[in-house]
MDTraj code that builds the backbone (N, CA, C; nanometers):
import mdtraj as md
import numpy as np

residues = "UNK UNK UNK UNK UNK UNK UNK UNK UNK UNK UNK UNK UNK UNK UNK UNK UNK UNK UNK UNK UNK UNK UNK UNK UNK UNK UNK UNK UNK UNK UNK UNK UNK UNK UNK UNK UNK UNK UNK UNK UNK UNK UNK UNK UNK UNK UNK UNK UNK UNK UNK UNK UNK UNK UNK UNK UNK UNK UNK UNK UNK UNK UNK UNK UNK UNK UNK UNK UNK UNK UNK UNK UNK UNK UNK UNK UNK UNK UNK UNK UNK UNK UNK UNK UNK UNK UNK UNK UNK UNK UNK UNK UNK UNK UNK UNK UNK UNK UNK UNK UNK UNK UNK UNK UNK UNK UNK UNK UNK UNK UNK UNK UNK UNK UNK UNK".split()
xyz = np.array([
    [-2.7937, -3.7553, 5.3041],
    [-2.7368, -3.7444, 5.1721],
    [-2.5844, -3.7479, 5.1846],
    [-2.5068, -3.7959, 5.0938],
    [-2.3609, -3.8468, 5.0918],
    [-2.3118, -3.6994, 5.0458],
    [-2.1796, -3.6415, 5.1194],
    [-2.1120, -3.5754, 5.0660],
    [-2.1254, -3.5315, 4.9264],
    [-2.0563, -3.6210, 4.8263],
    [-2.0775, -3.6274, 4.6994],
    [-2.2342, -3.5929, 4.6189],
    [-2.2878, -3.6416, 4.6673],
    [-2.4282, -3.6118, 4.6210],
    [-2.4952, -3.4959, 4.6432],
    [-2.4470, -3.4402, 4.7855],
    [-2.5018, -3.3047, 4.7750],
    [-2.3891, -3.1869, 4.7020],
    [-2.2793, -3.2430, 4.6711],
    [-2.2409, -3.1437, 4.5616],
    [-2.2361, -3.1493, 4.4661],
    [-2.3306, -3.2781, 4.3999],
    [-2.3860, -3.3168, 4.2795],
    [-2.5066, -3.2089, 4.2475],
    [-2.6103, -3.2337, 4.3397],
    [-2.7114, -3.1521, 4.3522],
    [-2.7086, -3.0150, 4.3666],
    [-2.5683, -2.9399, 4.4618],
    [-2.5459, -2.7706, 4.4491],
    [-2.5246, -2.8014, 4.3320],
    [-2.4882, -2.8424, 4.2250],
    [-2.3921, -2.7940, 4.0665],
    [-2.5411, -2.8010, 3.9924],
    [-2.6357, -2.9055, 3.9563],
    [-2.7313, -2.9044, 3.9404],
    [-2.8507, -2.7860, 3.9436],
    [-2.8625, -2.7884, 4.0534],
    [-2.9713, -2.6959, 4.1437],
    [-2.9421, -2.5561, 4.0435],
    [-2.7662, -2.5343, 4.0813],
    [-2.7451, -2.3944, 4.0203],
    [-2.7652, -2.3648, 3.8818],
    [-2.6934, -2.4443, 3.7962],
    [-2.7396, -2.4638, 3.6849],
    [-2.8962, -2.4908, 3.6227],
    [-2.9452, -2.5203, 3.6821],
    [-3.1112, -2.5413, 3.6165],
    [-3.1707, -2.3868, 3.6924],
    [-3.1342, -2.3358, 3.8081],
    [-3.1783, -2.2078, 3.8521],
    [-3.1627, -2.0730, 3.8000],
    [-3.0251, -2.0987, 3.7325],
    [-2.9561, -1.9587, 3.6574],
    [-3.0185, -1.9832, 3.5259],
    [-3.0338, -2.0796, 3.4707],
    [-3.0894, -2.0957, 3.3399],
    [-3.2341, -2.0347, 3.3707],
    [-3.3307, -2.1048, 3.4273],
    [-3.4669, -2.0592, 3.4728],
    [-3.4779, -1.9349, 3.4801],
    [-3.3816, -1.8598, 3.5594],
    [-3.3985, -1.7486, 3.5993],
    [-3.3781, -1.6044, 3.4475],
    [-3.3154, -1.6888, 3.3586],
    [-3.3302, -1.5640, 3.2511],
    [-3.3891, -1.5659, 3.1499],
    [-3.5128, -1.6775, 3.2095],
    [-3.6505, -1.6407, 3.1445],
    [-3.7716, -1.6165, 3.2039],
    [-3.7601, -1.5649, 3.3408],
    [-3.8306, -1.5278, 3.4290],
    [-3.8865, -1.6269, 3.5794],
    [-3.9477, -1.5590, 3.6740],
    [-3.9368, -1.6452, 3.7704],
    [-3.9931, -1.7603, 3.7797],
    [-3.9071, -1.8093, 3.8627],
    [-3.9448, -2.0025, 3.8264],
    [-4.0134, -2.0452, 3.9745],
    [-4.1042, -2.1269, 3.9616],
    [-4.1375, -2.2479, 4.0922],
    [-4.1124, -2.3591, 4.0831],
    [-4.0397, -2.3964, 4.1680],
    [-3.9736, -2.5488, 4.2081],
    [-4.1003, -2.6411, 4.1454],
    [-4.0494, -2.7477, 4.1040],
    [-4.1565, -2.8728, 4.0959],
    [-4.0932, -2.9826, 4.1452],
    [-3.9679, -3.0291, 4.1962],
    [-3.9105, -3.1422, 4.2028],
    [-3.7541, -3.1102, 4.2829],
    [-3.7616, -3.1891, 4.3867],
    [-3.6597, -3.1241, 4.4350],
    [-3.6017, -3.2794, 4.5692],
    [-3.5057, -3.3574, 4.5437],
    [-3.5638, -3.4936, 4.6434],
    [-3.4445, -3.6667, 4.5427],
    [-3.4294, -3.6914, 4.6449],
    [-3.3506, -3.7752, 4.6475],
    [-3.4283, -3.9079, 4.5098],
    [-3.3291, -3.9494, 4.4217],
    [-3.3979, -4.0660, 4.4196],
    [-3.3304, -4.2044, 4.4263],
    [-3.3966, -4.3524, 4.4311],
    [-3.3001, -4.4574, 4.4303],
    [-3.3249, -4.4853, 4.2672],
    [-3.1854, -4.5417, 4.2361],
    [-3.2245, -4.5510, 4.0829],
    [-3.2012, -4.7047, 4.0577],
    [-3.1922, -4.8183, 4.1590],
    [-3.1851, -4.9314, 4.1399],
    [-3.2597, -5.0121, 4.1648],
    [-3.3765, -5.0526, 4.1467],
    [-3.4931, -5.1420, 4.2263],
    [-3.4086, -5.2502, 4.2513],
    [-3.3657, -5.2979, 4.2005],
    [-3.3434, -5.4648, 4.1965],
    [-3.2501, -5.4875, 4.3355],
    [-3.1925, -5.3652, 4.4017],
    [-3.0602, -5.3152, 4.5177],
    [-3.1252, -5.2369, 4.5464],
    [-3.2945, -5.1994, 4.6650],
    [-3.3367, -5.0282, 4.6655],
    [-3.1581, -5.0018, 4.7692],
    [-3.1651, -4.8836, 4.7451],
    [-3.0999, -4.7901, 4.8406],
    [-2.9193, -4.7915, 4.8673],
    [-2.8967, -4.8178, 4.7449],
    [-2.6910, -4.8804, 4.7081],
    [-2.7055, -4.7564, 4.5776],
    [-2.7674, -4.6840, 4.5259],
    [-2.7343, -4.5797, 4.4229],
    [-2.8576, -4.5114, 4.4550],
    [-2.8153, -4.4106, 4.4411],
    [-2.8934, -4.2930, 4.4582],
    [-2.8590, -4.1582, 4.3685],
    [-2.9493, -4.0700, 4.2972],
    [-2.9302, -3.9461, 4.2280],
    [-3.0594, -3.8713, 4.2699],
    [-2.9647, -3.7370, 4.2240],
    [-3.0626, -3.6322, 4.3222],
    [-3.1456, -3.5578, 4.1662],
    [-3.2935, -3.5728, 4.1825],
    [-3.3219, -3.5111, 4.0699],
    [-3.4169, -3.3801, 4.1137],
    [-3.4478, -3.2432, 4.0564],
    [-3.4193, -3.0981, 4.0407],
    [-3.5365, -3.0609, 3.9072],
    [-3.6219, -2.9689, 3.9694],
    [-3.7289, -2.9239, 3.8469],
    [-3.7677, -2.7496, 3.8536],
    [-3.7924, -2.7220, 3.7544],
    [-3.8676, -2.6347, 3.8274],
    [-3.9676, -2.5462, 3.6577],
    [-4.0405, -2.4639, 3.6898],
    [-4.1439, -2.4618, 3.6061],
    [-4.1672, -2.2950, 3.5970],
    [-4.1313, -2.2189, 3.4546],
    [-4.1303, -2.0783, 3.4248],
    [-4.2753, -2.0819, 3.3534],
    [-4.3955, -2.0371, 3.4086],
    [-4.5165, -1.9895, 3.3471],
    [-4.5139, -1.9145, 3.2072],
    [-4.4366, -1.8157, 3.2079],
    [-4.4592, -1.7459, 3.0956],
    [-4.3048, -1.7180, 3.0620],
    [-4.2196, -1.8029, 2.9785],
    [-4.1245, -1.7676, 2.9677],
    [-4.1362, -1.6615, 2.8470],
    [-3.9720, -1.5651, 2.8683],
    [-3.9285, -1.4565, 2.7961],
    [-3.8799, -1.5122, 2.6748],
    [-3.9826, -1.5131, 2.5375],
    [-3.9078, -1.5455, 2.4173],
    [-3.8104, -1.6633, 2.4477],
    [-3.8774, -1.7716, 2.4577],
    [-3.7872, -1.8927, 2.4506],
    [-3.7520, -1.9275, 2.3459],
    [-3.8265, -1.9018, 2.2265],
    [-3.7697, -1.9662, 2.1210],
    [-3.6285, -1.8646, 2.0457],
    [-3.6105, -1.7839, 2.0863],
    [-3.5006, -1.7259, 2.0590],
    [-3.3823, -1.7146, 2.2256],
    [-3.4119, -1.6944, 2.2925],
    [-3.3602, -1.7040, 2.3799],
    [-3.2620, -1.8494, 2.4328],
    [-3.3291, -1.9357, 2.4068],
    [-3.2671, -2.0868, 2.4331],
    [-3.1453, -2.1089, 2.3626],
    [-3.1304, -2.0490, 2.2380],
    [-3.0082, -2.0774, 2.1287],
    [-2.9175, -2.0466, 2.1807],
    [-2.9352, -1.8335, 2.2681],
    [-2.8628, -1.7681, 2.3040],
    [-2.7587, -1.8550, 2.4441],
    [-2.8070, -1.9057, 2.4769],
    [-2.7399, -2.0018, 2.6250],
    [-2.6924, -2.1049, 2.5808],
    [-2.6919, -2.1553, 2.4558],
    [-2.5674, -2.2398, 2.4273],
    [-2.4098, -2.2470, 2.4455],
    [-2.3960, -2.1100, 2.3544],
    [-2.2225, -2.1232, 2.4201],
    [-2.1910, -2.1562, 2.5407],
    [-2.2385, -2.0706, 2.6447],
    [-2.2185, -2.0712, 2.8156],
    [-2.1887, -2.2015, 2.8091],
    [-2.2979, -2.2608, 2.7779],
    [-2.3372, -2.4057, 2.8538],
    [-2.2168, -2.4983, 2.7991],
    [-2.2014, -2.4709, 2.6103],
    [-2.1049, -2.5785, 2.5899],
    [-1.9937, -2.5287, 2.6212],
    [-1.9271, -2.4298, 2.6785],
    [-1.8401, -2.3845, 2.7407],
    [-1.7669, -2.4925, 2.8513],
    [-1.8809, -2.4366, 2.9333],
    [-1.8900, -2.5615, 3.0897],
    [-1.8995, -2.7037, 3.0278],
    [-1.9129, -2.7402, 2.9515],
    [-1.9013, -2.8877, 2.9062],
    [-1.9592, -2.9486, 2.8699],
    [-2.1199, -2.9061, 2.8756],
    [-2.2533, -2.9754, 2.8904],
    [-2.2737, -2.9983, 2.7478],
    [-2.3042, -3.1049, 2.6740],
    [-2.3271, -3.1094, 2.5765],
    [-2.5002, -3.1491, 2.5169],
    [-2.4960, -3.0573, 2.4035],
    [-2.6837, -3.0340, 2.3716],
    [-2.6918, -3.1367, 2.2788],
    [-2.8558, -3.1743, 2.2863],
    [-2.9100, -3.2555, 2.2230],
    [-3.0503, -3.2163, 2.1713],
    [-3.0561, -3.1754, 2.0402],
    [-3.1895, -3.1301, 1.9696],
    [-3.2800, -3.2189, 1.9984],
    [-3.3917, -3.2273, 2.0877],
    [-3.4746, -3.3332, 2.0254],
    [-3.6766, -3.2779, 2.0291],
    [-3.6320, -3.1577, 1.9321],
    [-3.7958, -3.0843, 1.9108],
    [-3.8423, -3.1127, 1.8149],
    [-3.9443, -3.1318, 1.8369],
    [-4.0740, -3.1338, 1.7430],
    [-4.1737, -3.0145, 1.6768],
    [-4.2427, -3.0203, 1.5695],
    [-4.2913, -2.9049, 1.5388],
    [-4.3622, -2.8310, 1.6879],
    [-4.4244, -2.8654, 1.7965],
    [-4.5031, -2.8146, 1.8467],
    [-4.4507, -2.7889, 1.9078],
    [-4.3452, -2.8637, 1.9776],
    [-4.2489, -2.8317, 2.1035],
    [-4.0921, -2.7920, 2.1237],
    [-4.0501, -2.7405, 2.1457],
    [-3.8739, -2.6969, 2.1506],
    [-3.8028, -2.7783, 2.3065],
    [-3.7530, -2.8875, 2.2885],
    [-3.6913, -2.9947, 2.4308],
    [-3.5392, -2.9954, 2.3799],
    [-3.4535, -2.9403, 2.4317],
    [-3.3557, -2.9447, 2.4428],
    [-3.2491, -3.0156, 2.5896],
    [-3.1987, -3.1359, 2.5613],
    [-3.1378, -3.2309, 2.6383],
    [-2.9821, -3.1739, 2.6280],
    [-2.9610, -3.1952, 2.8271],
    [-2.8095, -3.1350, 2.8313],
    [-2.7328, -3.2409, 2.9002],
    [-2.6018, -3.2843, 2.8892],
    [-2.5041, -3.4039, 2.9112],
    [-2.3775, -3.3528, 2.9619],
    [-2.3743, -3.4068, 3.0698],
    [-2.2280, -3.3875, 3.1478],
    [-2.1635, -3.4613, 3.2195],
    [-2.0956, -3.5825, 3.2088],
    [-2.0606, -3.6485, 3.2713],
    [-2.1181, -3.7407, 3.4234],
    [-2.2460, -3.7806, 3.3043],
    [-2.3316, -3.8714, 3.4131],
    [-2.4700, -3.7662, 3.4260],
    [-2.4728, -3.6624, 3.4545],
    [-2.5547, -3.5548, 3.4850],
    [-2.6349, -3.5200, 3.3482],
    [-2.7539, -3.4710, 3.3874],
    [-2.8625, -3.4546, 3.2918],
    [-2.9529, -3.3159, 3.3029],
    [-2.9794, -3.2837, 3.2049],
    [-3.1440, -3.2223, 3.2352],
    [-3.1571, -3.1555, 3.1136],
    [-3.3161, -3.1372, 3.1029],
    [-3.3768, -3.1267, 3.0018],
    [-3.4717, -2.9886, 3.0181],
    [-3.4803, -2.9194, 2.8713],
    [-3.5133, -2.7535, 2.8949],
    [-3.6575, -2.8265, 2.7567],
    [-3.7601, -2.8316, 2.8548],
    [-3.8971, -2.8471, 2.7457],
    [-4.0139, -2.7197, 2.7332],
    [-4.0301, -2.6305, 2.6445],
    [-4.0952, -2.5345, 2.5826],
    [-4.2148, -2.5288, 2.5304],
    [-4.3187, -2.5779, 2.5732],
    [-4.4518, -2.5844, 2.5426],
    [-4.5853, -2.5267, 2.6222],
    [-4.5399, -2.3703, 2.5643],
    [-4.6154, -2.2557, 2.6487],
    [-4.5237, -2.2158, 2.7571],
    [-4.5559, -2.3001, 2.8679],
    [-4.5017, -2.2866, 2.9482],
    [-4.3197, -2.3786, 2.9683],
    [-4.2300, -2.2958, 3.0348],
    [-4.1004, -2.3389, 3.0286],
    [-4.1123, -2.4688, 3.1206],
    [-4.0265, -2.5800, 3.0961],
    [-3.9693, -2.6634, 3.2100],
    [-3.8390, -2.6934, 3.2222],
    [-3.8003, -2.7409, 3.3387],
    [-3.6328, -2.7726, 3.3360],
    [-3.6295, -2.8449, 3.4207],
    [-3.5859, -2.9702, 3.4119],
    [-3.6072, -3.1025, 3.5015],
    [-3.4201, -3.2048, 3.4892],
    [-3.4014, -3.1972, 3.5789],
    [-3.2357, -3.2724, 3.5652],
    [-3.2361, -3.3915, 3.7172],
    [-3.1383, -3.4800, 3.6643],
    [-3.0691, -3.5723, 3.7449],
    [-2.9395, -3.5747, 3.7557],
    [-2.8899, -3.6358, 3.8339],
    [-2.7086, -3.5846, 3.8756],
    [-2.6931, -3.7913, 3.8341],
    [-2.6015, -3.7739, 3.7927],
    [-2.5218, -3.9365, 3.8044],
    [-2.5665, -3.9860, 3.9295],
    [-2.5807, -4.1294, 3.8739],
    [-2.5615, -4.1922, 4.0242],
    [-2.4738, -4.1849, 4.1710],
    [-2.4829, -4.2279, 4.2530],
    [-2.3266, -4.2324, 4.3693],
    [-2.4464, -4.3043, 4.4347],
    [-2.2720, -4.4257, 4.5177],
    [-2.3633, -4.4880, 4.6164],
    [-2.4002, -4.4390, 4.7419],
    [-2.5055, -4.5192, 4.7975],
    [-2.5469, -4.4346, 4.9336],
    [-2.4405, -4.4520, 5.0270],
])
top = md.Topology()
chain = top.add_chain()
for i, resn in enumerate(residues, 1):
    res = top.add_residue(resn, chain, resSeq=i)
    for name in ("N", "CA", "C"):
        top.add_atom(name, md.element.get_by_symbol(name[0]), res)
traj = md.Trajectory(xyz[None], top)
């Protein structure tokens, strides 16, 4: 992994972990390099990051509460729920991840590209 990319992935990692973590304990689901160019395999690469809260703590009130923080740090939110489900999309300069609420919590992100 390139310099850059693995401190794509610490900023990541931490951020989707501290979030996870204050709605109770989380298990990894995704954790691993990917290429994001078929057409060129292995000239861009992003590191994508999951992980999965069983029984989260009052998410539907809780999730609002972690906005400021987040738009603080820069990350900018994107509503995109449905009656059944609460998915909230986060944006940071190339970097991603997504907080989906259906029963069970998820939090799944990608870092910008960088080449290999």
């Amino acid at each position: 992994m390139t310099p850059e990319l693995r401190r794509l992935a610490a900023e990541l990692t931490t951020v989707i972990d501290a979030i996870a973590a204050s709605f109770g304990p989380a298990d990894r689901t995704l954790d691993g390099e990917l290429d994001c160019d078929p057409t060129t395999p292995g000239r861009l690469l992003c590191w994508q990051y999951g992980v999965r809260v069983e029984h989260p703590a009052s998410p539907e009130t809780h999730l609002p509460s972690l906005l400021p923080a987040l738009h603080a740090d820069g990350w900018e939110s994107h509503d995109r729920s449905t009656p059944a489900e609460q998915i909230t999309r986060f944006t940071r300069d190339g970097t991603d991840f997504t907080i989906h609420v259906a029963g069970a919590l998820t939090i799944i992100g990608s870092t910008r590209p960088v080449p290999a």
